[in-house]
C-alpha positions as CSV (number, residue, x, y, z in Angstrom):
1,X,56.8,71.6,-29.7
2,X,53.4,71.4,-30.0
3,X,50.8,68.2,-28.7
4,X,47.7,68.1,-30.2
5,X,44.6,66.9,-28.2
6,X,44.2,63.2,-28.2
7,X,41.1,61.9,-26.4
8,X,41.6,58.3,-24.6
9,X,37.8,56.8,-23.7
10,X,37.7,53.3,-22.0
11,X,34.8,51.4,-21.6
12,X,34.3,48.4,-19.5
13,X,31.0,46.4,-19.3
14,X,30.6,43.4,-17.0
15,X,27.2,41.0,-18.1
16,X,25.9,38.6,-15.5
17,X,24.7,35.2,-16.9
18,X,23.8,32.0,-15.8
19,X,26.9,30.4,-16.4
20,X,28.9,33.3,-15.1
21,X,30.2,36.8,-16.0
22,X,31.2,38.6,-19.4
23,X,33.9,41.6,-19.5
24,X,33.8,43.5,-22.3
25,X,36.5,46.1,-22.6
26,X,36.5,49.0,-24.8
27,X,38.7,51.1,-26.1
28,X,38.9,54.5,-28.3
29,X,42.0,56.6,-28.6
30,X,41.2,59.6,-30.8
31,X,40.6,59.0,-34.1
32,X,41.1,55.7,-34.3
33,X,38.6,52.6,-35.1
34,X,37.5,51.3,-31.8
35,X,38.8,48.1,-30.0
36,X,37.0,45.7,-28.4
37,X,37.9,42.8,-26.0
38,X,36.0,40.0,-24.3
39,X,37.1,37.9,-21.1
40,X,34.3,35.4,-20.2
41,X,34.8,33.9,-16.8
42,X,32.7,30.8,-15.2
43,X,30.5,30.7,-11.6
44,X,33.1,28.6,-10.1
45,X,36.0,31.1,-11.6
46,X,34.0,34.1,-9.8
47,X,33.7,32.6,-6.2
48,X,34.7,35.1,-4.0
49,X,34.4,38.0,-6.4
50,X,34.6,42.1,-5.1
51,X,33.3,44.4,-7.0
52,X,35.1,47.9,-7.4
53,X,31.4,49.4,-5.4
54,X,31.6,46.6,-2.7
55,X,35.4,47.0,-2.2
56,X,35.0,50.9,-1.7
57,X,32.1,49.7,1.0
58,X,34.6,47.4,2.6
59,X,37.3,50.1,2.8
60,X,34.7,52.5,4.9
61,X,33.4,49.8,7.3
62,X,37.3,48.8,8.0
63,X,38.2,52.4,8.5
64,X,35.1,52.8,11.0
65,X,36.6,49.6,12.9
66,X,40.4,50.9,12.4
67,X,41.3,47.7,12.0
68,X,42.2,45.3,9.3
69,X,42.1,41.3,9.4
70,X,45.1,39.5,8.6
71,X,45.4,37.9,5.3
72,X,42.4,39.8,4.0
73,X,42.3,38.9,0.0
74,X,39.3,39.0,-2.1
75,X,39.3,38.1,-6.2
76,X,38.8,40.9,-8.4
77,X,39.3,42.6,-11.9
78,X,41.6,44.5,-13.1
79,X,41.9,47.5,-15.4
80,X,42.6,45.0,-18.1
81,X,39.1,43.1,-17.4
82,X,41.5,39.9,-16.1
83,X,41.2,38.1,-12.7
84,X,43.5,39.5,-9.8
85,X,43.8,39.6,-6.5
86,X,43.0,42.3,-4.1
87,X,44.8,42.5,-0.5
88,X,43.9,44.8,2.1
């Protein structure tokens, strides 16, 4: 049996506005015609907010302090481009 190659390229693009953020996630598996999905998400919807950068920061400064505070949960996106939560 014999696979052929079959790239997988994902894109995702987050646009900050004034009335909140765009997520636009893309997606292109080999051959295929591109697809395209958009998640728009208000100011209010975003309080709270931590970014995949900002969360890596996090992680270093509570490894420095070797210690973690209880019930420590921050908003965030997933690989989908939705709203989740993120618990440390």
């Amino acid at each position: 049996l014999q696979l052929r190659a079959h790239p997988i390229e994902r894109r995702t693009h987050m646009l900050s506005h004034q009335r909140g953020m765009t997520v636009t996630k893309t997606l292109w598996e080999g051959e295929a015609e591109q697809r395209c999905q958009s998640f728009s998400y208000g100011r209010a919807e975003l309080r709270g907010l931590l970014l995949e950068g900002a969360s890596l920061l996090l992680l270093r400064v509570l490894a420095c302090r070797q210690a973690v505070p209880p019930g420590l949960i921050f908003l965030a996106i997933d690989t989908e481009g939705h709203l989740c939560t993120s618990s440390y």
